[in-house]
N, C-alpha and C positions, 0 to 999 in steps of 0.2 A: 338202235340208237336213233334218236329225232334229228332233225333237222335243225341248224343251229338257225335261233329267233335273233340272234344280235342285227342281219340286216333288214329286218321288218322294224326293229327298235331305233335301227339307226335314222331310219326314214320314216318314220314318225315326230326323232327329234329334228331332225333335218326340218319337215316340214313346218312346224311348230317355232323355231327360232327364225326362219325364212319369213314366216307369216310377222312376227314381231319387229321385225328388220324393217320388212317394207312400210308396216302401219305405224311404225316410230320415228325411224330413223332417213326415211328416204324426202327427199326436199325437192325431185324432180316432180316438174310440174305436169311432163307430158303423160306421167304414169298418172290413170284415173283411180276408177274403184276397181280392185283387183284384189282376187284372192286365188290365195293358194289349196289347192284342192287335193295333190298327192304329190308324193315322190316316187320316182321308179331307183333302185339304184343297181347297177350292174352287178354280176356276182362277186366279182374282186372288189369291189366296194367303190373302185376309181373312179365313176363317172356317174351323175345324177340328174336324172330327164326332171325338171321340176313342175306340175301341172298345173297354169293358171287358168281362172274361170276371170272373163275382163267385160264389164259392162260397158256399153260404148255404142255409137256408131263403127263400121267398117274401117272409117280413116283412123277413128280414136284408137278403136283395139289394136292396130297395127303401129300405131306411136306405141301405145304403151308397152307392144312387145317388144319394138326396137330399143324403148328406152328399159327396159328390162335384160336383155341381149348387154346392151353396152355397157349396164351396170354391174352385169356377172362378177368381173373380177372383184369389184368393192363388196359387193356382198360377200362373195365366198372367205375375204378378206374376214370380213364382220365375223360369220360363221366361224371359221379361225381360232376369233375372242371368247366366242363363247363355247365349245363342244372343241374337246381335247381328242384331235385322231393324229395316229402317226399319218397318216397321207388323208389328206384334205379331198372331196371327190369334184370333178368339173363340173360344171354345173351348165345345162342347158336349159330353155324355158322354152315351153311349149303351153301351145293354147289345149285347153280341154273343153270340149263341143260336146260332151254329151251332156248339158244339161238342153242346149239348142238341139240334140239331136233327141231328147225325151222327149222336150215340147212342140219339135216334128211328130211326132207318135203320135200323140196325143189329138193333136189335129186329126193326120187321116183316122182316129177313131171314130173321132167325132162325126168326121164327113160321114161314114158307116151306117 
């Protein structure tokens, strides 16, 4: 028997309606240019690490995660409207560095 594919489909719509959410519907100023890059979501499906890639200076990326942080609950709300789950998953945001950690790589190859 395979493995069930629903929480790989969930978190791809997850990611996908998140991504819409933010570039539609969000009006906070302190979030920049941010995108959503993955979801992680637990195996009971409860909880969802959501991965952002955020361009910015050091001070901006940290606004924007806080003002992302503080928005959780309205998004998850939004999320909600659109994608029908008996239990709705938390939602946590997290920065994703590895395109900063590719373009580390890339460097010392160069240096090479």
């Amino acid at each position: 028997m395979q493995p069930s594919r629903r929480p790989q489909r969930l978190a791809l719509a997850i990611q996908h309606e998140i991504s819409l959410i933010l570039s539609r519907n969000m009006k906070d100023r302190r979030i920049g240019f941010v995108t959503v890059t993955g979801v992680d979501l637990s195996p009971d499906l409860r909880h969802a690490r959501v991965f952002v890639s955020i361009m910015g200076t050091d001070p901006e990326k940290k606004a924007s995660l806080g003002a992302l942080e503080h928005a959780a609950g309205w998004i998850r709300h939004e999320l909600g409207q659109r994608i029908r789950l008996k239990f709705l998953p938390q939602i946590v945001f997290s920065e994703d560095t590895s395109q900063e950690y590719g373009q580390h790589i890339d460097r010392l190859l160069e240096e090479l």
